[in-house]
C-alpha positions as CSV (number, residue, x, y, z in Angstrom):
1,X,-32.9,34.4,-84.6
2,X,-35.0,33.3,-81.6
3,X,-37.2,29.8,-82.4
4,X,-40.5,30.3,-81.2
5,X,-41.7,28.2,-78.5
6,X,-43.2,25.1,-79.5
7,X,-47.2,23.6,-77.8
8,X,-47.3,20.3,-77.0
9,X,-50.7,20.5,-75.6
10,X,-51.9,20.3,-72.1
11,X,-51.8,17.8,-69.1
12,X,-53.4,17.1,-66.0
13,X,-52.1,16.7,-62.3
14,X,-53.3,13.5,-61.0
15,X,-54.6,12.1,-57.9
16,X,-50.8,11.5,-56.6
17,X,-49.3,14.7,-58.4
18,X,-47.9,13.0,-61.6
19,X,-48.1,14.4,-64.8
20,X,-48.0,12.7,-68.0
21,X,-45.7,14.2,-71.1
22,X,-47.4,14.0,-74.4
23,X,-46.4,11.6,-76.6
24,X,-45.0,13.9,-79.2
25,X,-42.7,15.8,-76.7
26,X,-41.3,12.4,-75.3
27,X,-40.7,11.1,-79.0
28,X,-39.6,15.1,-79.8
29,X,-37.0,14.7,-76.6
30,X,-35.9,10.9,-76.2
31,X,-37.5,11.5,-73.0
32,X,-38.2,7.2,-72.3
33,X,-39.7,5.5,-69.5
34,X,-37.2,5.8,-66.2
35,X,-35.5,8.7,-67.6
36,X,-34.7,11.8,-64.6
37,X,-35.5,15.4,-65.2
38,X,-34.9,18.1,-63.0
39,X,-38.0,20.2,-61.7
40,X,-36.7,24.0,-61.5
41,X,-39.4,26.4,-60.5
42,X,-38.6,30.4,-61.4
43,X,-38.5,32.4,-58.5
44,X,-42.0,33.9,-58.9
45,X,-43.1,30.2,-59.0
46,X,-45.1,31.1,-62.1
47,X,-43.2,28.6,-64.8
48,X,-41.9,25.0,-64.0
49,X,-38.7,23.8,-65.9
50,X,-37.8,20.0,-66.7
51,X,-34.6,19.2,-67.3
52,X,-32.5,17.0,-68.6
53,X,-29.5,16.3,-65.8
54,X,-27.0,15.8,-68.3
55,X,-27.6,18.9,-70.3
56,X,-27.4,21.0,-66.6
57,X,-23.8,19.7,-65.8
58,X,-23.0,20.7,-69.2
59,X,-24.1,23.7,-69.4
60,X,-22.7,24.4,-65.5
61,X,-19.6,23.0,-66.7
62,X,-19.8,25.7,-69.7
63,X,-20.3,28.7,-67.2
64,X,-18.3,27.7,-64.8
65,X,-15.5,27.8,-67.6
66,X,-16.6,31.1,-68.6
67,X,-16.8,33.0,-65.2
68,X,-13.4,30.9,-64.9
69,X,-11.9,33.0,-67.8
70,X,-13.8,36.4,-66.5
71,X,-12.1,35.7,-63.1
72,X,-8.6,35.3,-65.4
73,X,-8.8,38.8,-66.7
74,X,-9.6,40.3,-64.0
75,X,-6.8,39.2,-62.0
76,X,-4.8,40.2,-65.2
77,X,-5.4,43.9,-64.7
């Protein structure tokens, strides 16, 4: 079953472009003071992703294992 997304509320762009996370997302997320995300826009440029860097070379390192394993049965045939 798909979880339903989840509104933290709403923030403003600043003077210098910053943002600030609401608290309840950073305590939701163990996002802390210093921590990096990654900022991925889609390709329409209508939704911005943060992202944890750690969680992005896993799951890389997951589909890179899977297309690894399609590759491997391909070559089988």
């Amino acid at each position: 079953m798909m979880k339903k997304p989840i509104f933290y509320g709403s923030t403003t762009v600043g003077e210098r472009g910053q943002i600030v996370l609401p608290v309840k997302l950073r305590e939701d997320l163990k996002i802390n003071k210093g921590d990096k995300l990654l900022v991925i826009v889609d390709p329409h440029g209508s939704r911005i992703s943060l992202i944890n860097p750690d969680t992005m070379s896993k799951f890389l390192d997951m589909m890179s294992e899977n297309i690894n394993q399609i590759k491997s049965k391909i070559n089988q045939k």
